[in-house]
C-alpha positions in Angstrom: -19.7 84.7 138.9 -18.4 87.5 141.3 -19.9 87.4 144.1 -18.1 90.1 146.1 -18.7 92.6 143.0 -22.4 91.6 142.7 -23.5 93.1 146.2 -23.9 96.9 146.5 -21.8 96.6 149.7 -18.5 97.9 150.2 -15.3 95.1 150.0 -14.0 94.6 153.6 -11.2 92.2 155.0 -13.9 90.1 156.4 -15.5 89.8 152.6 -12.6 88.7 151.3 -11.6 86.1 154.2 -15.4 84.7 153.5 -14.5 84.1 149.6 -11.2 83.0 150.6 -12.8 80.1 152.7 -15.6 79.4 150.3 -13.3 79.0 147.5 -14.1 82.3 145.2 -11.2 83.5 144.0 -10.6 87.3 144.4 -8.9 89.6 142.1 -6.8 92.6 142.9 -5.0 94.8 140.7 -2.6 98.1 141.2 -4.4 101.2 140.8 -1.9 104.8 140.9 -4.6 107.1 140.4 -8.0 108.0 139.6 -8.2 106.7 136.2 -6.7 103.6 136.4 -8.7 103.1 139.6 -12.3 103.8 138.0 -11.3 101.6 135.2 -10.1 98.8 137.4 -12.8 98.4 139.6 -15.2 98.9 136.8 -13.6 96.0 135.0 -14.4 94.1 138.2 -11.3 94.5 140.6 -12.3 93.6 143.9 -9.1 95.5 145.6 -6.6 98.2 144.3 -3.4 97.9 145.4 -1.6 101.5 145.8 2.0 100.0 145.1 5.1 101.2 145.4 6.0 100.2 141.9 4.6 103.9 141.0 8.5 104.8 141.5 9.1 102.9 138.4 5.5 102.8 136.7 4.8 107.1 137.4 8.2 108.2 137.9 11.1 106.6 136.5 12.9 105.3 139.1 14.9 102.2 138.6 13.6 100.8 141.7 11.0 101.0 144.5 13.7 102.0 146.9 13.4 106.1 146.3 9.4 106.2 146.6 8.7 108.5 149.5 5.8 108.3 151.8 4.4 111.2 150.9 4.2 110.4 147.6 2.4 107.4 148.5 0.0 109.3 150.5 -0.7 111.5 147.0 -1.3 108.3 144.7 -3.6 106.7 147.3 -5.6 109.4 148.0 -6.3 109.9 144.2 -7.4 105.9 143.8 -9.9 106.4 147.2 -11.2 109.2 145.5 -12.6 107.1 142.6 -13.3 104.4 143.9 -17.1 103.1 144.8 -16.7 99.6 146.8 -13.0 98.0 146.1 -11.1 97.6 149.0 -7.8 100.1 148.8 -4.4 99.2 150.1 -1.4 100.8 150.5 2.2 100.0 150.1 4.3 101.2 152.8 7.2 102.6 151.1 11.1 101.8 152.0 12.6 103.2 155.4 8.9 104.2 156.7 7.9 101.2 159.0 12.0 98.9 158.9 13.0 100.9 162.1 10.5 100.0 164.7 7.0 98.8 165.4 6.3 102.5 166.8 8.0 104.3 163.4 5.5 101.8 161.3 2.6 102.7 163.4 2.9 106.4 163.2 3.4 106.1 159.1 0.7 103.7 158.9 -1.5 105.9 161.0 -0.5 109.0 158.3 -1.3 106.9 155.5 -4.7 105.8 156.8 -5.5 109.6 158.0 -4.3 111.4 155.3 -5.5 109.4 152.0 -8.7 107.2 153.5 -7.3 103.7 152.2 -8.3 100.6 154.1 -5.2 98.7 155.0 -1.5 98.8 154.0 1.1 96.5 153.2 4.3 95.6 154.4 7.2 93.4 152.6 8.9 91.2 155.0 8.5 87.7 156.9 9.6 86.6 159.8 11.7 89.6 161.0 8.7 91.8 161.0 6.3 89.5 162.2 6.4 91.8 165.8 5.5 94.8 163.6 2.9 93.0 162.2 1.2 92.5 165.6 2.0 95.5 166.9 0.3 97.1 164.2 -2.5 94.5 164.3 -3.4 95.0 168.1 -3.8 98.9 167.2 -6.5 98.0 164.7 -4.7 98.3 161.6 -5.3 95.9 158.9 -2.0 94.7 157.3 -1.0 92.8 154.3 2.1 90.8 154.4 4.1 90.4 151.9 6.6 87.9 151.0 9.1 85.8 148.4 10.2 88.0 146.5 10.7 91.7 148.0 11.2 94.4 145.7 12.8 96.8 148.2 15.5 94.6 149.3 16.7 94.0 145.8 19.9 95.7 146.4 20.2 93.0 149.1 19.8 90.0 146.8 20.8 91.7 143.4 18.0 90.5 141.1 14.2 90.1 140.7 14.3 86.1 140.5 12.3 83.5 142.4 12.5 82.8 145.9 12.2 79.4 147.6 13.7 78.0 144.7 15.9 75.4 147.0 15.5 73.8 150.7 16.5 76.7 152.3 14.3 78.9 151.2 11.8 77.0 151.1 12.0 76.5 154.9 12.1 80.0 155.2 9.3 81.0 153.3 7.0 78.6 155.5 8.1 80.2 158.0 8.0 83.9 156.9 4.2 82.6 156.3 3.5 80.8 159.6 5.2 84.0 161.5 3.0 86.7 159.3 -0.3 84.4 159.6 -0.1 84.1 163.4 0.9 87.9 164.1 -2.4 89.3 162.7 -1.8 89.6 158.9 -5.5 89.6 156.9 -3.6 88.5 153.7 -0.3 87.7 152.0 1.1 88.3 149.4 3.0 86.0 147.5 5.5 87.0 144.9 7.7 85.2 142.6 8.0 81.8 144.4 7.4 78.1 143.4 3.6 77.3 142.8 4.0 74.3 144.8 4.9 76.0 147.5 2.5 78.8 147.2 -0.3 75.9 147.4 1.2 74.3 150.7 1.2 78.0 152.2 -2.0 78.6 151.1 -3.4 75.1 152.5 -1.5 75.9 155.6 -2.9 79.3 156.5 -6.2 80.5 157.9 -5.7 84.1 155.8 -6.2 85.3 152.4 -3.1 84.5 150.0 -2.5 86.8 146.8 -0.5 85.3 143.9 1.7 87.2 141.6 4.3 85.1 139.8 3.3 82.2 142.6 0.4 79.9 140.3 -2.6 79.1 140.6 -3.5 77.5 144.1 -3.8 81.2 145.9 -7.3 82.6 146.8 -6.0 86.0 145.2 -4.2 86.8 142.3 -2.9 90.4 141.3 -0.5 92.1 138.8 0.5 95.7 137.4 -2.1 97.3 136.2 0.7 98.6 133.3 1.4 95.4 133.1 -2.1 94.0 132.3 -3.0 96.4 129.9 0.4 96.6 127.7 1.6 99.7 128.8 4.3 98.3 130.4 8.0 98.3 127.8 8.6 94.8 128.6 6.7 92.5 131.3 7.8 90.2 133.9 7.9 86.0 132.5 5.0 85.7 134.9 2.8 89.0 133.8 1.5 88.7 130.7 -0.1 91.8 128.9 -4.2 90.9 128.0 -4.2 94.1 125.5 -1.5 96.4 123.5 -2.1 99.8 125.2 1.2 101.1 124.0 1.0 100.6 120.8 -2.6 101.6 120.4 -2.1 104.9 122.1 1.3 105.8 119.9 -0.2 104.8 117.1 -3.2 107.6 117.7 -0.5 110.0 119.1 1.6 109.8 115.4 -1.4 110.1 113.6 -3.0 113.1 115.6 0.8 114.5 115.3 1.0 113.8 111.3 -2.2 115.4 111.2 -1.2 118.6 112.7 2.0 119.0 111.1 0.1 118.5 107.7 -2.9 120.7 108.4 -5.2 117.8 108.4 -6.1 119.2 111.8 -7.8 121.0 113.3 -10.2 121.0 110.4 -11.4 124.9 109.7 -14.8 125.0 108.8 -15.4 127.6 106.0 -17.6 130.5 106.5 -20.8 130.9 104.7 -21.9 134.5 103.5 
């Protein structure tokens, strides 16, 4: 049983660190607007994650690269909207918090003024560990984010796992020590050996969120387009628990077939 969903109070950071440490797992699940966020939450997500993946989910992009921050701004102030407890979180988008400490603080503080979410997240380990903090000591509540980086995938070239050898193993556990001890309330942990997810998540004293990373992390979250089968194809570690796409063009050709044979609407005949 949920307990985090089964109280009438709001889901805080300090909720989830509690089920974190007691063992309850926590589930968190993207959310773009107000629909997908009433149904999510309803469904029993305990936090919508505002992601960037919108670019390619809402607006065709190829990539996350292109989404701006004010169109992250509009997305998460839609999910606030509708939601009742779940605890909302923001991507912060490419080129809006890379520069400096001070050019992440003054996007994060427009995110958190303008759309009324409850933390944001940033990808990146070690090397922004100091924005992290600075962030942190301002009273912002950030989610790391780390493995595998969607906006540097013109750097590496591909979506594949990270930490797959020594190296990056090494680095990973220290991307994760670095984040941990800066003042991160969570990571995230994407696309990286479940082994190692599980010695990351033993090692630190935050929340760890699992997507493509098995089975040992307090969290787990995935697309919400994804989860539902709405998605054209999924990720190896996503897998869809309906077939929205087909059901919905299946009712779309039929309402169409129906018009375009006069099936509808249906004319009701006048009575004298």
């Amino acid at each position: 049983m949920n307990e985090i969903m089964n109280t009438k109070k709001p889901v805080t950071a300090a909720t989830l660190l509690r089920a974190s440490q007691c063992g309850e797992k926590t589930v968190w699940l993207t959310a773009y607007d107000a629909l997908s966020a009433e149904i999510a939450e309803t469904a029993g997500a305990d936090v919508l994650l505002v992601g960037d993946s919108l670019g390619m989910v809402c607006l065709g992009y190829d990539s996350t690269i292109p989404v701006t921050l004010e169109q992250m701004i509009h997305h998460a102030t839609a999910v606030v909207h509708a939601r009742k407890k779940a605890w909302v979180v923001c991507d912060m988008p490419f080129g809006s918090y890379q520069q400096s400490p001070q050019q992440a603080f003054a996007s994060c503080v427009r995110v958190l003024q303008q759309s009324g979410c409850d933390a944001v997240k940033i990808e990146g380990g070690e090397p922004m560990a100091p924005t992290i903090r600075f962030l942190a000591d301002r009273g912002i509540a950030v989610v790391a984010h780390i493995g595998l980086t969607p906006q540097s995938v013109k750097k590496f070239g591909s979506y594949g796992k990270r930490g797959a050898d020594e190296a990056g193993r090494a680095a990973l556990l220290r991307d994760a020590e670095a984040v941990g001890a800066a003042g991160a309330i969570g990571v995230v942990l994407e696309n990286i050996p479940a082994e190692l997810a599980a010695e990351i998540t033993a090692n630190l004293d935050i929340p760890t969120i699992g997507i493509g990373a098995g089975g040992s992390c307090d969290a787990q979250v995935l697309v919400f387009n994804d989860l539902v089968g709405l998605s054209a194809s999924n990720p190896p570690f996503a897998p869809a628990y309906a077939d929205a796409r087909q059901i919905m063009s299946d009712a779309i050709a039929r309402w169409s077939a129906d018009v375009k044979s006069g099936r509808f609407p249906k004319c009701e005949e006048k009575t004298v």
